[in-house]
C-alpha positions, 0 to 999 in steps of 0.5 A: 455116857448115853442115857436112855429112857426105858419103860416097861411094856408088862408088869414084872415081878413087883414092878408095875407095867409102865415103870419108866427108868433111866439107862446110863451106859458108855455104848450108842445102844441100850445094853441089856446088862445095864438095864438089869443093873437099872432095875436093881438099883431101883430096888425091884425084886429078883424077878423084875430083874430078869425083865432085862430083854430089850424086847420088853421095854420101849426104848428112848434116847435122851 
């Protein structure tokens, strides 16, 4: 598995700009599904989740 850090670049939902999570995923690139499902496991709320675009999260390889 590959983790990766991602940080949020905005305030979505009920999580604040700035929330770090931890993606794991069996690809080399951090999958936009397993950023949603990163975001739901943390508990943030349905419009959070859909904060799932790439674009919208600085990105960093473990």
């Amino acid at each position: 598995m590959t983790k990766f850090r991602i940080t949020s670049k905005e305030k979505f939902g009920d999580m604040p700009r700035g929330t770090t999570l931890i993606v794991d995923t069996p690809l080399s690139s951090c999958d936009p599904d397993k950023i949603k499902a990163a975001i739901k496991a943390a508990g943030y709320n349905k419009q959070a989740q859909d904060a799932y675009s790439q674009a919208w999260w600085k990105i960093e390889k473990l």
